[in-house]
Structures are given as structure tokens and as C-alpha cells.
OpenMM code with the backbone's topology and positions (N, CA, C; nanometers):
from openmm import Vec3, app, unit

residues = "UNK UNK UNK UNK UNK UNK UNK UNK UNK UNK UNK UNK UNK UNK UNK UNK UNK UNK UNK UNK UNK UNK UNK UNK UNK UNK UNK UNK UNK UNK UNK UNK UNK UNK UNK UNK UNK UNK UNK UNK UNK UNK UNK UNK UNK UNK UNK UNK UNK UNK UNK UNK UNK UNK UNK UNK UNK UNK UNK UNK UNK UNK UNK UNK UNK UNK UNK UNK UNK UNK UNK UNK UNK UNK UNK UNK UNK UNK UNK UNK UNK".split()
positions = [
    Vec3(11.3146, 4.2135, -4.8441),
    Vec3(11.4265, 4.2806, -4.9065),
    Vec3(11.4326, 4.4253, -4.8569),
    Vec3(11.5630, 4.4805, -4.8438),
    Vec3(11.5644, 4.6449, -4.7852),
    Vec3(11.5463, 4.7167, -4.8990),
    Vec3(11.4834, 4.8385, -4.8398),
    Vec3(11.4719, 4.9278, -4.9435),
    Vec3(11.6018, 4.9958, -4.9910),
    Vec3(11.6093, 5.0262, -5.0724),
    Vec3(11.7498, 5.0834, -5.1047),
    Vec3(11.7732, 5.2238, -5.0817),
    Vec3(11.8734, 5.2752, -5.0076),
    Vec3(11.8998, 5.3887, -4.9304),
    Vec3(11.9203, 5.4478, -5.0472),
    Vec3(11.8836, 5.5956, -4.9800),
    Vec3(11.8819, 5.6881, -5.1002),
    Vec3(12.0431, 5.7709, -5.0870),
    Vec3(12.0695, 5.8698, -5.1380),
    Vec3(12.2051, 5.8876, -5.1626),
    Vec3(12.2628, 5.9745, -5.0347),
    Vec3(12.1947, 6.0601, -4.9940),
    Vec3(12.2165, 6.1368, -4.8479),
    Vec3(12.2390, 6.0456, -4.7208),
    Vec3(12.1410, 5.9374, -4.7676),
    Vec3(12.1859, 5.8119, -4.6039),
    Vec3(12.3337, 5.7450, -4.6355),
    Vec3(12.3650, 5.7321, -4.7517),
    Vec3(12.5041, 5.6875, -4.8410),
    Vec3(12.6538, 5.7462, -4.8008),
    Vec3(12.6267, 5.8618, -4.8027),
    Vec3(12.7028, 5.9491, -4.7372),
    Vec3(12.8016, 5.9049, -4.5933),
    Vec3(12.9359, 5.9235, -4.6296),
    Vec3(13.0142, 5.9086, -4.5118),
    Vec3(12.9759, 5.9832, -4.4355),
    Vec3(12.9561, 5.9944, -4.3026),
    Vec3(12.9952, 6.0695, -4.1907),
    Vec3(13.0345, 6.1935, -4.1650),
    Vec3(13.1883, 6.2010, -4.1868),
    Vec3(13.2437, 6.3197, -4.2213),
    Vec3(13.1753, 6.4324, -4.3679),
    Vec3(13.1654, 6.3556, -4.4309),
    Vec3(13.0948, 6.4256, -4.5653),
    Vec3(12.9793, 6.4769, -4.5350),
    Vec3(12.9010, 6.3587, -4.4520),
    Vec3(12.7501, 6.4320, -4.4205),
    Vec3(12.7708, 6.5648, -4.3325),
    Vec3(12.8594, 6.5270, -4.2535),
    Vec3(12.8565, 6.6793, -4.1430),
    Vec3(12.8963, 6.7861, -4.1916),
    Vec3(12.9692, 6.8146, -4.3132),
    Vec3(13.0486, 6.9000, -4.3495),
    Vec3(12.9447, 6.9373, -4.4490),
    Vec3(12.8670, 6.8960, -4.4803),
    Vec3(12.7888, 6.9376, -4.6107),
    Vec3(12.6252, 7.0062, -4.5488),
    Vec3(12.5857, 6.9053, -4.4286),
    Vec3(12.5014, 7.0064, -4.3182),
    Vec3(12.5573, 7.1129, -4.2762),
    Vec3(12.6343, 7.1253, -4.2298),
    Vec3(12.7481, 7.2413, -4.1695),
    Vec3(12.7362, 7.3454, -4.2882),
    Vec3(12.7682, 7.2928, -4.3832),
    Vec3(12.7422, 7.4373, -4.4755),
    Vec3(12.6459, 7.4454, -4.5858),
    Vec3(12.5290, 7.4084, -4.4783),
    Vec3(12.3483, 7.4934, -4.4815),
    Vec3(12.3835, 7.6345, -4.4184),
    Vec3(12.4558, 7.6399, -4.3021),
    Vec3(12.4460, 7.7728, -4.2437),
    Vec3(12.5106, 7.8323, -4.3475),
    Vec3(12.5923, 7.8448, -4.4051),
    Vec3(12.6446, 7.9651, -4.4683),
    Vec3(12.5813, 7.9831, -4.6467),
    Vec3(12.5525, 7.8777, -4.7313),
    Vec3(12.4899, 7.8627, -4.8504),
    Vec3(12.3868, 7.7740, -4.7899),
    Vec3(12.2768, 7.8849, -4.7952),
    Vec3(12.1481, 7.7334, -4.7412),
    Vec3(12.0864, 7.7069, -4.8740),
    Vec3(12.0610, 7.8104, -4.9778),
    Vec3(11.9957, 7.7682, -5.0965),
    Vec3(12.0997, 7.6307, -5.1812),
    Vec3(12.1980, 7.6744, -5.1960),
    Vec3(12.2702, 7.5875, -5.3034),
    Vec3(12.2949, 7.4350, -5.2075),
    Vec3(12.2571, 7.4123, -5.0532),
    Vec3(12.3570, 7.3425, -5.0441),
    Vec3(12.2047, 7.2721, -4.9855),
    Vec3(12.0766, 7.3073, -4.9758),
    Vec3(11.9521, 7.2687, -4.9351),
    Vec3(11.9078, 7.1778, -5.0936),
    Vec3(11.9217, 7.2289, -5.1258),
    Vec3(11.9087, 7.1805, -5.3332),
    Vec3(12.0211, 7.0931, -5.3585),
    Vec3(12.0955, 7.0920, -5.2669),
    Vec3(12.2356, 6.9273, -5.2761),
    Vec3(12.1866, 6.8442, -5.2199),
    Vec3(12.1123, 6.8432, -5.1431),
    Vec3(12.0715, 6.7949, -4.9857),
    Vec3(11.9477, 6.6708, -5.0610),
    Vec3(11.8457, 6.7731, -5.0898),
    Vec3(11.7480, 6.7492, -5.1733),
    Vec3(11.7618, 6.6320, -5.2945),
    Vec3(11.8488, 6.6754, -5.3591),
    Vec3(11.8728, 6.6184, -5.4977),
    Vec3(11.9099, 6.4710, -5.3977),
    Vec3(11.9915, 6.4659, -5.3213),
    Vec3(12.0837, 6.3506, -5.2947),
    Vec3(11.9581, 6.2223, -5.2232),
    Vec3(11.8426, 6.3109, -5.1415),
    Vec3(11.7565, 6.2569, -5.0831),
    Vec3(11.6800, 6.1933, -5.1809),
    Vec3(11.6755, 6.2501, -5.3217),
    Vec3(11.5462, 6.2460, -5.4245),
    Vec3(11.6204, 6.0318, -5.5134),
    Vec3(11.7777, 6.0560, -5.5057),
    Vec3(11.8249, 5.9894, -5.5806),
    Vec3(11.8896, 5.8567, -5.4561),
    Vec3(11.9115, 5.7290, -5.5286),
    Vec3(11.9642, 5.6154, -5.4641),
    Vec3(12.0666, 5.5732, -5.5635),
    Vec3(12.0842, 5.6081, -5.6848),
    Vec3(12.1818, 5.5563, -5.7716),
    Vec3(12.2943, 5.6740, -5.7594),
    Vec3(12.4662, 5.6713, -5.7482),
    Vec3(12.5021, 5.7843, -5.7962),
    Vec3(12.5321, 5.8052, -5.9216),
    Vec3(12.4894, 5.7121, -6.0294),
    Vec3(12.5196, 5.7689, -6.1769),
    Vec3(12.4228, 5.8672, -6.1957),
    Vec3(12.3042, 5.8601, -6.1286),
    Vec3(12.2072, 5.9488, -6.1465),
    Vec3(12.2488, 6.1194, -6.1558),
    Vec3(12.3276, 6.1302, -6.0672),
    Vec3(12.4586, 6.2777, -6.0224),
    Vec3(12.4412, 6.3351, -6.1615),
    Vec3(12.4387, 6.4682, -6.1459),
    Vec3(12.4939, 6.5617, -6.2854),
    Vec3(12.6739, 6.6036, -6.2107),
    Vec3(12.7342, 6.6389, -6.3268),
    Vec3(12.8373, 6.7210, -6.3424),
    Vec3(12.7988, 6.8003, -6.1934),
    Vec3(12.7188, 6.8750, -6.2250),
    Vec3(12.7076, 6.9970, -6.1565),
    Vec3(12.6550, 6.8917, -5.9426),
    Vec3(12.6174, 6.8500, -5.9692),
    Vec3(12.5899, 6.7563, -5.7975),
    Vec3(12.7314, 6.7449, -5.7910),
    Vec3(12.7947, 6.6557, -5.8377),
    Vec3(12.9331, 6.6205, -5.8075),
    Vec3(13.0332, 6.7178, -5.7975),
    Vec3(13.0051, 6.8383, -5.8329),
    Vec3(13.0588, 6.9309, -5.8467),
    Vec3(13.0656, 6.9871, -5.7117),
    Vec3(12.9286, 7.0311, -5.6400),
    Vec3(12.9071, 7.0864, -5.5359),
    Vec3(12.9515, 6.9523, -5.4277),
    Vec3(12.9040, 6.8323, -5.4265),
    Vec3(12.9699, 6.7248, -5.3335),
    Vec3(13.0863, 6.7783, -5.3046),
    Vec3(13.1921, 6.7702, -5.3799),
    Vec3(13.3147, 6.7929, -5.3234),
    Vec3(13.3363, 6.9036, -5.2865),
    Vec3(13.2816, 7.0738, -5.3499),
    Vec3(13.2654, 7.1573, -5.2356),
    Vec3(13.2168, 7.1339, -5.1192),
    Vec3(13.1206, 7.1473, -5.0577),
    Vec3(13.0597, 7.1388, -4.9905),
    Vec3(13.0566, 7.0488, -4.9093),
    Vec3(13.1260, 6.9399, -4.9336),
    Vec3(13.1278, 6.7802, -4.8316),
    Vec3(13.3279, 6.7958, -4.7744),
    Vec3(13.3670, 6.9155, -4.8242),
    Vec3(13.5117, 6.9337, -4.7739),
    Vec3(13.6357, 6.8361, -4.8413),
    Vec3(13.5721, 6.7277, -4.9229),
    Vec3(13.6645, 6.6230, -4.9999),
    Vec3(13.7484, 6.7150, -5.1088),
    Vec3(13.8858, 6.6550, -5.1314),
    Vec3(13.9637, 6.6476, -5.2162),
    Vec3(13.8934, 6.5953, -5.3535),
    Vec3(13.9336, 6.6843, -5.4684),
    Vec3(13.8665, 6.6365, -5.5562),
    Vec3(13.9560, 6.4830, -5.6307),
    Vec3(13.9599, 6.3503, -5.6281),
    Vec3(14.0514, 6.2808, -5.6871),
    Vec3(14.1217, 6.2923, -5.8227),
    Vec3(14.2298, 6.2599, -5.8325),
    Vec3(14.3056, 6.2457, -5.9937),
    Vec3(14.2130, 6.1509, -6.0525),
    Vec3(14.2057, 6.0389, -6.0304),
    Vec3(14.1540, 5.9244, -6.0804),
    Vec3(13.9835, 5.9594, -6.1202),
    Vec3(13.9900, 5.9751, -6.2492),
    Vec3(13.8407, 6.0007, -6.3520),
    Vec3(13.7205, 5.9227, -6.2747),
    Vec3(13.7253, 5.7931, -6.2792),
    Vec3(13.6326, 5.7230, -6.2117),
    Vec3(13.5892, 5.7253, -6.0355),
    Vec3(13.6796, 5.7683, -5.9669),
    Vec3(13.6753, 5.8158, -5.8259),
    Vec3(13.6173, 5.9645, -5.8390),
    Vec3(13.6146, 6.0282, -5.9387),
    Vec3(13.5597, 6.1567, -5.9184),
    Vec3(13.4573, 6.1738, -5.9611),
    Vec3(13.4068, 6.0974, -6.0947),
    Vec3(13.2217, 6.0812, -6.1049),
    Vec3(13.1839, 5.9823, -6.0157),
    Vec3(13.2004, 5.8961, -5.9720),
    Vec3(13.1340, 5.8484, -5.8561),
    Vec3(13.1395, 5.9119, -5.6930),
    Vec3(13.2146, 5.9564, -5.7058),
    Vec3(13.2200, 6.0413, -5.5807),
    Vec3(13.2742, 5.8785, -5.4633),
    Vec3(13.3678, 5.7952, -5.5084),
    Vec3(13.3637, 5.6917, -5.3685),
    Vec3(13.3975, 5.7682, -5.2262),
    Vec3(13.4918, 5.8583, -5.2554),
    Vec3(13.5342, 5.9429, -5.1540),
    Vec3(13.4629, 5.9638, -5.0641),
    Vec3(13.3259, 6.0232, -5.0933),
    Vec3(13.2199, 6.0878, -5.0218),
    Vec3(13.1015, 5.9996, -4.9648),
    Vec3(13.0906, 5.8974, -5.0538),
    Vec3(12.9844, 5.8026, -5.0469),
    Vec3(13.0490, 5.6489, -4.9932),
    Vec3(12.9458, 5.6118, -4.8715),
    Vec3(12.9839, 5.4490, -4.8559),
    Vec3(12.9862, 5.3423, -5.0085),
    Vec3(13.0094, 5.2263, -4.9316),
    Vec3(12.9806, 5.1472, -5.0577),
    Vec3(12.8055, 5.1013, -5.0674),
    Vec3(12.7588, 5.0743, -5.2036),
    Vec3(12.6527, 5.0062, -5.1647),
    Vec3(12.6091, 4.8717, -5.0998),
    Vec3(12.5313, 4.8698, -4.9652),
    Vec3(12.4838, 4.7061, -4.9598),
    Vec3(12.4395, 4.6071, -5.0228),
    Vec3(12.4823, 4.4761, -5.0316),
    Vec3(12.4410, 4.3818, -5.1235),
    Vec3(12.3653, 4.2992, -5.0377),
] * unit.nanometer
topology = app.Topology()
chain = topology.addChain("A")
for resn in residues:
    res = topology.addResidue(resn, chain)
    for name in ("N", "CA", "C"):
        topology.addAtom(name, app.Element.getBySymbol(name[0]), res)
């Protein structure tokens, strides 16, 4: 069975680059996003405040839709089954 990817490998593409990309300019706040995302594989696990910085920092639109915006689908692949 695979191990289950943690939330930083989860990460689209575009999201991942944009959210490395801005280590150079906020390295504390965005090294401690980085971190958190590496530490976690679930995204309910997310505070307010992760999801918060995701969509700074990953360059996404924040969605209308309540449930697209605590999960972050925007930012994150789907999970493998």
C-alpha cells in the first residue's frame, strides 16, 4: 500500500511554485506554511490561519463557494485512491 502523501507533495504545480517563490520575499511566514503542509497529509487538518496564507501565498483566488475555500481544492490535487 502507498504511503499517503503529505500535503506539500498534494499541491498543484502552479501553487507549489508560487508559494516557493515567495520564500524569497517572506521566508519566515511562508517556511512555517511549507512546514506545516509537509508535517500534515489530511487537509481538514488546515487551521483558518494555513488556509489563509495558502491562498496568499500560492497566488489562488480565494473561492465564493464555503466548501472550496476550507478545503483549498483550488490549490491542492485530488487525493489517490
Amino acid at each position: 500500500m502507498n504511503d499517503p502523501k503529505n500535503l506539500f507533495e498534494l499541491l498543484k504545480p502552479e501553487a507549489k511554485r508560487n508559494l516557493v517563490k515567495n520564500v524569497i520575499k517572506y521566508p519566515t511566514t511562508v517556511n512555517s506554511l511549507i512546514s506545516t503542509l509537509k508535517k500534515l497529509s489530511v487537509k481538514s487538518d488546515l487551521t483558518v490561519h494555513d488556509v489563509s496564507g495558502l491562498h496568499t501565498f500560492t497566488g489562488t483566488n480565494c473561492p465564493s463557494n464555503p466548501v472550496d475555500l476550507l478545503y483549498c481544492n483550488d490549490i491542492f490535487k485530488p487525493y489517490e485512491k
